[in-house]
C-alpha positions, 0 to 999 in steps of 0.5 A, a space after each residue: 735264688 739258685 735253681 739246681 738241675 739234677 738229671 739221671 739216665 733212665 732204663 730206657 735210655 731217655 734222659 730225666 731232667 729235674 730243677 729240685 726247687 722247683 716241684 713239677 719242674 721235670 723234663 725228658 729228652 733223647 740226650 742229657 744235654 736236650 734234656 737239660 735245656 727243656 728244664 731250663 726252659 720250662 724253669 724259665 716258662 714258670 718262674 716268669 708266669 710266677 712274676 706276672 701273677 704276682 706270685 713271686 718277687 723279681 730276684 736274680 736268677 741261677 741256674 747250676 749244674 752239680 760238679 756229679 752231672 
């Protein structure tokens, strides 16, 4: 499965990150790049708890940015 980050500037100068095919997967950091990697943890964090519940099916993962990023 392909994991998107889309991330948008808020008005408050902080960066959201959001991986979309992932609901709740959402996370805020002082620059884009910080930002970015929360979500890709966070992505990482549970995807793998998925796995150990039994809740999905080990598969390939990546995760990409949009060209627009």
């Amino acid at each position: 499965m392909n994991y998107t980050i889309e991330c948008e500037q808020e008005v408050d100068g902080r960066w959201l990150a959001e991986v979309i095919e992932l609901p709740g997967v959402l996370t805020y950091g002082a620059t884009k790049n910080e930002a970015i990697v929360k979500a890709e943890t966070l992505a990482l964090r549970v995807i793998a708890e998925r796995l150990e519940q039994g809740e999905a099916n080990p598969t390939s993962i990546h995760i990409a940015l949009p060209a627009a990023a």
